[in-house]
N, C-alpha and C positions, 0 to 999 in steps of 0.2 A: 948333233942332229939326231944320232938314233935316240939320245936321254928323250926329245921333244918328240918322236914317234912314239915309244915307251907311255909318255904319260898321255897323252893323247888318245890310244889304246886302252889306256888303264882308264879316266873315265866314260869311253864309250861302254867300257864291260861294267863300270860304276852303275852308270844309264839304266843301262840294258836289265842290273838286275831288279834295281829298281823300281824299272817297269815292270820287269814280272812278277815282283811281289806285291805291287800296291794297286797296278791297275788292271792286270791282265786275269784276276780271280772277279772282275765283276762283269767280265762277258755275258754269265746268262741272264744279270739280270737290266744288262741294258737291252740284250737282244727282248728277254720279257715284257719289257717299256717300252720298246718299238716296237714290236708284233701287235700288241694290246691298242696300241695309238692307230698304225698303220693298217692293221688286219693283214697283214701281206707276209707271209713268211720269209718271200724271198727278198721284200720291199726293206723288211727288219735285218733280214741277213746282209745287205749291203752295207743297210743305214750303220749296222754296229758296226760294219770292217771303217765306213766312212770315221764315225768316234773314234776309235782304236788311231785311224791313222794321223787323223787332228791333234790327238793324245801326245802320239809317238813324234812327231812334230815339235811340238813343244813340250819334252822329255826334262829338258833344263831347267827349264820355270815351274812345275810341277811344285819343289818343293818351296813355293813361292805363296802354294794356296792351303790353306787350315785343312780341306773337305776336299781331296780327289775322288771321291765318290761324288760327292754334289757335285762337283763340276762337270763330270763325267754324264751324268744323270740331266744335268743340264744341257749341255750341249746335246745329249741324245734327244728332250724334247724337244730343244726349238728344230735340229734338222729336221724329225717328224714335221715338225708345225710349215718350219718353209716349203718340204715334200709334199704335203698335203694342198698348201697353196699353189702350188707350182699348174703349170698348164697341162702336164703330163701322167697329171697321178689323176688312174682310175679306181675308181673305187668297184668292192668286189664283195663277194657273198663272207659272210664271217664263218659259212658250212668249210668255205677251203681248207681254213686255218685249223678248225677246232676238231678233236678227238678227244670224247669223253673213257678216260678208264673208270671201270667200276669194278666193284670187289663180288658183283654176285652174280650167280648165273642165269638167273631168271632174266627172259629174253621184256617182259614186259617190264618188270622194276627199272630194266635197263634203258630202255627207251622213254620212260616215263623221269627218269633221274637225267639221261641225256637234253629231253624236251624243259623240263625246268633250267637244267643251265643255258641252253641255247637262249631262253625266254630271260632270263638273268641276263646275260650277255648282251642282249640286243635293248634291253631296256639301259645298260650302261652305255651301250654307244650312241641311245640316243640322247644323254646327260650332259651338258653342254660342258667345252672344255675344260675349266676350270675343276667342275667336280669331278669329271672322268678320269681327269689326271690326278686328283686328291685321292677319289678311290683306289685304282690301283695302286697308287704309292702305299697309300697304308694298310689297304685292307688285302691286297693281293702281292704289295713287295715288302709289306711289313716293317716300315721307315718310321722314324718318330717326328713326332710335330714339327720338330726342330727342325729335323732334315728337310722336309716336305716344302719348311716354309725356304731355305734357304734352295734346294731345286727349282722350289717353282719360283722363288720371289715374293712372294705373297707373306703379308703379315700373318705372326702365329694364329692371331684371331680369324682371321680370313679362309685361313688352311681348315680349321675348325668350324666355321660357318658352311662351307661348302660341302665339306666330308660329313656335315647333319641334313644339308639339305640334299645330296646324293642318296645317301641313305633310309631319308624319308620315302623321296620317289620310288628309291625301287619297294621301299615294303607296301607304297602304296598300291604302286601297280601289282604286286603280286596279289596283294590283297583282293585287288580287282578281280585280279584272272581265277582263283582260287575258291573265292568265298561267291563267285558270280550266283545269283538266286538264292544265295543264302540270306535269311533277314535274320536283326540279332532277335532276342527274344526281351 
């Protein structure tokens, strides 16, 4: 009896480190993926402890899947995505969430570098799903094609179609807001 508490023990502590080596280093950037999705600090702070505990849940099978990060990454978006549809989720200003650091003192550079991200940011959240979630994954959590297509599901080509047509939009609209009354020559 104690041999079968013994082993028992031993791979709970197997488990356990397991999980702290492979899944528990990519907290900030699920929390990043739900923040960025959600806009909601506290909304992303839940949603990750929710993945972590779905994770930890099925601790066994883990080593069942190629990509504990895609999967991880995964289930972080669809919760987002069912959070969002849900009856309950209010949507809220992106000012809550967002604090720009900047490296210089000048009080105008600084408002003027704040005001373009904030103008950046809300032209990304008005980028419909698809590309929203392709931008951030590569341009802001820095994933390769591969990965992007296996998070999101989407064929490589697709992940590619949308991360150019994301990218068009926002240089368009800056374009707009920037160059307004300017004519080329």
């Amino acid at each position: 009896m104690l041999q079968i508490v013994d082993s028992v023990v031993y791979l709970i502590d197997m488990a356990l480190e397991k999980f702290k080596k492979e899944v528990l280093p990519l907290q900030n950037k699920i929390f990043r993926f739900a923040n960025r999705i959600l806009k909601k600090e506290n909304e992303a702070e839940d949603l990750t402890q929710d993945v972590f505990l779905k994770l930890w849940s099925m601790k066994d099978k883990l080593g069942e899947y190629r990509n504990v990060e895609a999967l991880a990454m995964t289930m972080t978006r669809n919760l987002c995505f069912d959070r969002i549809k849900s009856k309950r989720w209010n949507n809220t200003s992106l000012n809550e969430t967002y604090h720009q650091k900047s490296t210089t003192n000048d009080p105008y550079k600084k408002a003027e570098l704040s005001n373009s991200m904030e103008h950046i940011k809300n032209i990304i959240d008005d980028l419909p799903d698809k590309q929203r979630t392709v931008i951030q994954l590569r341009d802001v959590e820095s994933y390769e094609f591969k990965e992007i297509a296996e998070i999101t599901g989407m064929a490589m080509d697709s992940v590619r179609v949308n991360l150019s047509r994301a990218r068009k939009k926002i240089k368009a609209e800056l374009e707009k807001k920037y160059n307004y009354g300017l004519k080329r020559a």
